[in-house]
C-alpha atoms as one frame of an Amber mdcrd trajectory, in Angstrom:
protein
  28.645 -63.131  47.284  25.545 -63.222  45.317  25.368 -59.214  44.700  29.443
 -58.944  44.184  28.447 -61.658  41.377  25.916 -59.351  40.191  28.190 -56.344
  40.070  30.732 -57.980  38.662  28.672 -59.552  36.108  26.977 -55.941  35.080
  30.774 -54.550  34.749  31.544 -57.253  32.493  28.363 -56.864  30.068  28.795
 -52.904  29.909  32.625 -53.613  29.227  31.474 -56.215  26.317  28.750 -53.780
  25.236  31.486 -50.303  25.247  34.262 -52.034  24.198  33.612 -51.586  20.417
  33.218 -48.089  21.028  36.551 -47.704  22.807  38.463 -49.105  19.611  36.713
 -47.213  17.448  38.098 -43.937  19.425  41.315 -45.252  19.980  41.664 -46.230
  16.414  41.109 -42.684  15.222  44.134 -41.457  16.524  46.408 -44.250  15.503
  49.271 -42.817  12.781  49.437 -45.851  10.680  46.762 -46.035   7.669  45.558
 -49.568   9.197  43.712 -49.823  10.981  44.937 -52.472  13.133  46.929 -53.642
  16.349  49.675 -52.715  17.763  49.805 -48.961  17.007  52.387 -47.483  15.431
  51.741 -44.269  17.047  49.246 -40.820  18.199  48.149 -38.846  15.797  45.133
 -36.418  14.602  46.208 -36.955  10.916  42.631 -38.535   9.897  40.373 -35.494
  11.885  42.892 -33.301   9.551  41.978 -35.286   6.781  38.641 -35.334   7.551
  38.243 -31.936   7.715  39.400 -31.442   4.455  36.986 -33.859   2.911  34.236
 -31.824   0.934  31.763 -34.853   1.357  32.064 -35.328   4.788  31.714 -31.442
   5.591  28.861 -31.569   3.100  27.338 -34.266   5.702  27.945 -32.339   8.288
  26.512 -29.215   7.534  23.602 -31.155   6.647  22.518 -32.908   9.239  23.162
 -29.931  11.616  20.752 -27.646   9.607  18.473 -30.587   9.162  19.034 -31.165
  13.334  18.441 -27.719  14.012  15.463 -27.031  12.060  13.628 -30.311  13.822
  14.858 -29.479  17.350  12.993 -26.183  16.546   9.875 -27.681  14.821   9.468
 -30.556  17.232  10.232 -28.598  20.374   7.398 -25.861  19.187   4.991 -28.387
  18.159   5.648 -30.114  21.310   4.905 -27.189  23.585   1.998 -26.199  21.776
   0.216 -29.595  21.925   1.317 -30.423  25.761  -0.089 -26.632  26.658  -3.315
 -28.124  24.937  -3.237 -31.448  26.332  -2.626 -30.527  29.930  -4.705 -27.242
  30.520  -7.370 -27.558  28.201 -10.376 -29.943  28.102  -9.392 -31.595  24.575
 -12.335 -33.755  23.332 -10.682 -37.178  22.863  -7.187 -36.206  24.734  -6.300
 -39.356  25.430  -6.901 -40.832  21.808  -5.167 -37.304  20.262  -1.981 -38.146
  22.908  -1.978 -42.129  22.165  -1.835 -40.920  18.533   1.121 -38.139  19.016
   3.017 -40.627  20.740   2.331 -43.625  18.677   5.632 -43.605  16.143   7.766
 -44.023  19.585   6.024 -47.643  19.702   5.837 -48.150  16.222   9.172 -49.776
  14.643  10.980 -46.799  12.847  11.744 -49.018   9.111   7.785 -49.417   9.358
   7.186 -45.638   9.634   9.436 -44.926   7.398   8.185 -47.128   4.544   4.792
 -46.187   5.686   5.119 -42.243   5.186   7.078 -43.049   1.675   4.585 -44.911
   0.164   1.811 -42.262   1.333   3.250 -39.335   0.046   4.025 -40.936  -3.004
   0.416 -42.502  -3.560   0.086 -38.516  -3.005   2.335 -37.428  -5.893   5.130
 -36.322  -3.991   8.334 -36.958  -4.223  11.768 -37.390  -2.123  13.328 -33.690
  -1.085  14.643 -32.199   2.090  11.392 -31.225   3.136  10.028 -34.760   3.806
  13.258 -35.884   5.615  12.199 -33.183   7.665   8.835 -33.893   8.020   9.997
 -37.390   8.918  12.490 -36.542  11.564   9.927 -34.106  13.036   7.199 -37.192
  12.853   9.800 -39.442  14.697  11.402 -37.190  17.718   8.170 -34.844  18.455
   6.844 -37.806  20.663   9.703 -37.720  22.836   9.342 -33.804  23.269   5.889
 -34.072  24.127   6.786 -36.907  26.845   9.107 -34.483  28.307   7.424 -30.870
  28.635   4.182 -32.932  29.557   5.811 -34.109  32.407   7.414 -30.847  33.377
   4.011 -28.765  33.240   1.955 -31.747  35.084   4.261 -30.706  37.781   3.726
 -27.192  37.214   0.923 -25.593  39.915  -2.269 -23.473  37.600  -2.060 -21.191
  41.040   1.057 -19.385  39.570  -0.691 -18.740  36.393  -3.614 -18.054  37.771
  -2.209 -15.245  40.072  -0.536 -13.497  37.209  -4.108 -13.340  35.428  -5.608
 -11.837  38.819  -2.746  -9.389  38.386  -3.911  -8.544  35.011  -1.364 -10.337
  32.624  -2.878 -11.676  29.309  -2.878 -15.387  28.655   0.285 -14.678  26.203
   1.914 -12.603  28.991   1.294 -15.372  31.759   3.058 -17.723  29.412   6.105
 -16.034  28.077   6.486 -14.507  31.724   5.261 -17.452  34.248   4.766 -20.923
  31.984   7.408 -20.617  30.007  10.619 -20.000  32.155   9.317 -22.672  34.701
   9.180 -25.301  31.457  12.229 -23.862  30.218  14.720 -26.860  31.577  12.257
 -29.320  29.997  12.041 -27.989  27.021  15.870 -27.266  26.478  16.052 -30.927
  26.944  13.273 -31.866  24.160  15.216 -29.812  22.448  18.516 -31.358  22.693
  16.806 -34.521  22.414  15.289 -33.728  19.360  18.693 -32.576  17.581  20.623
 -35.254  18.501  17.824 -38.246  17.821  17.918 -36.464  14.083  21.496 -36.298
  14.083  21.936 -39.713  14.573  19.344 -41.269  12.435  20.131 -43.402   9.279
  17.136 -45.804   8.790  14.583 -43.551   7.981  17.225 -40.852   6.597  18.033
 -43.627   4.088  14.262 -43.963   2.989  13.476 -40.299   3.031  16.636 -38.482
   1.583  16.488 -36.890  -1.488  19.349 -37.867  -4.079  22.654 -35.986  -3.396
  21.963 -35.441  -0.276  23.481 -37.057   2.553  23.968 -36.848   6.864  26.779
 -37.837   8.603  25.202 -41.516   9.298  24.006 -42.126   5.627  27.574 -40.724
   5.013  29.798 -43.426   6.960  27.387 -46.127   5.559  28.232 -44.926   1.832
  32.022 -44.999   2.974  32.279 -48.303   4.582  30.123 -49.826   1.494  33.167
 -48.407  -0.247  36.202 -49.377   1.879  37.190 -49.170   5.100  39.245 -46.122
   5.618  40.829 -44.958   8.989  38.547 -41.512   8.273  35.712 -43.389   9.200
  37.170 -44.035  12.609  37.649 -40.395  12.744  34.320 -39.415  11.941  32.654
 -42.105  14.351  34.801 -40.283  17.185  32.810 -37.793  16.271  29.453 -38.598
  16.511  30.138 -40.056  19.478  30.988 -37.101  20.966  28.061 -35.692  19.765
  25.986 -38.076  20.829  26.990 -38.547  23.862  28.145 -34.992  24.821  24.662
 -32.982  23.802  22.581 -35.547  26.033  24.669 -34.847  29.189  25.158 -30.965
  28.140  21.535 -31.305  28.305  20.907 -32.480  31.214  23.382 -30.025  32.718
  21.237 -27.191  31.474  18.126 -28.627  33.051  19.428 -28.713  36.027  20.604
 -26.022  36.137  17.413 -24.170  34.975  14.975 -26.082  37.354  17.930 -25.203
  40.151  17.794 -21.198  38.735  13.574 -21.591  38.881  13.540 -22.977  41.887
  11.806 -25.726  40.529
């Protein structure tokens, strides 16, 4: 009795916690322009509408560049410093990996204040490259946690064997390090996209004026009014936020199945 308690208990939190969500979806599709129970009906009338909004495409196409381009920075940055930390003798590794991971630990409103107020005591103003530089500052740590753990696991006998064999050091990593980190770092990568996708509090600090994401974007609109678009566009990034985790994960397993990892 005690542990049917405990499962039914742990239903009932997750069904408190999801719930929200839920109405959120099932609001987007209602046909009535409130919204508001009972439903009057299905429809996709506010994803049409949405897709015909300028601002909200604007958004979009924002924070998917802006994704892209810090899955790419982080993921390379990430690699680069977990090929140092792990098969190099670093002077002060553990201080330089404490430090790389700090802004996971660190409360994100605090690092983004914090990296405001020092580039401005430097003279530099709000653009679109410091919103990058601050969603690369904020997901790189949990790249690094990932491919770190994938090449600890990774034997040096491999590499070493394709040295004996006469491969360079760049050849024995694009043809032996590489491919076996692959699944790890597809899911830094993913992990890094969707982390920026999804981010409004430092987005809010760092974004330049006229520019906005699809997060800073619903906050403008429900500051506004509450339309049923914003029902729509919350499917959405739930989809996304959701679906590129587990598409992730797929594709690591997948790779580490293909590797024979």
């Amino acid at each position: 009795m005690g542990w049917q308690a405990i499962r039914i208990w742990t239903v009932l939190v997750y069904g408190f916690m999801f719930l929200p969500v839920a109405v959120v979806v099932l609001l987007s599709f209602n046909a009535n322009q409130f919204g508001s129970f009972p439903m009057t009906g299905m429809s996709l009338r506010w994803f049409v509408e949405l897709w015909n909004n300028d601002a909200v495409m604007r958004a979009f196409q924002t924070s998917i560049v802006l994704g892209l381009m810090t899955a790419v920075i982080s993921t390379t940055l990430g690699i680069l410093a977990s090929l140092a930390l792990v098969r190099y003798k670093v002077p002060g590794r553990n201080t330089i990996t404490t430090l790389l991971i700090a802004p996971i630990l660190v409360p994100e409103v605090v690092l983004a204040v914090a990296l405001l107020l020092f580039l401005n005591w430097l003279g530099l103003g709000k653009s679109f490259a410091l919103l990058l530089a601050g969603h690369v500052i904020f997901t790189l740590p949990f790249v690094i946690l990932v491919v770190q753990a994938r090449l600890v696991s990774i034997k040096r006998d491999v590499e070493e064997a394709a040295l004996s064999l006469g491969a360079s050091p760049v050849q024995t990593f694009f043809s032996v390090t590489l491919p076996l980190m692959l699944p790890a770092v597809a899911a830094g990568a993913l992990f890094a996209f969707t982390i920026s996708f999804d981010d409004i509090t430092g987005t809010l600090f760092w974004k330049p004026g006229g520019v906005e994401t699809v997060p800073t974007q619903i906050f403008s609109m429900l500051r506004n009014s509450i339309s049923p678009e914003i029902n729509a566009l919350g499917t959405v990034m739930i989809v996304m936020t959701v679906g590129l985790p587990l598409l992730g994960a797929a594709v690591a397993r997948k790779l580490a199945m293909k590797s024979g990892a």
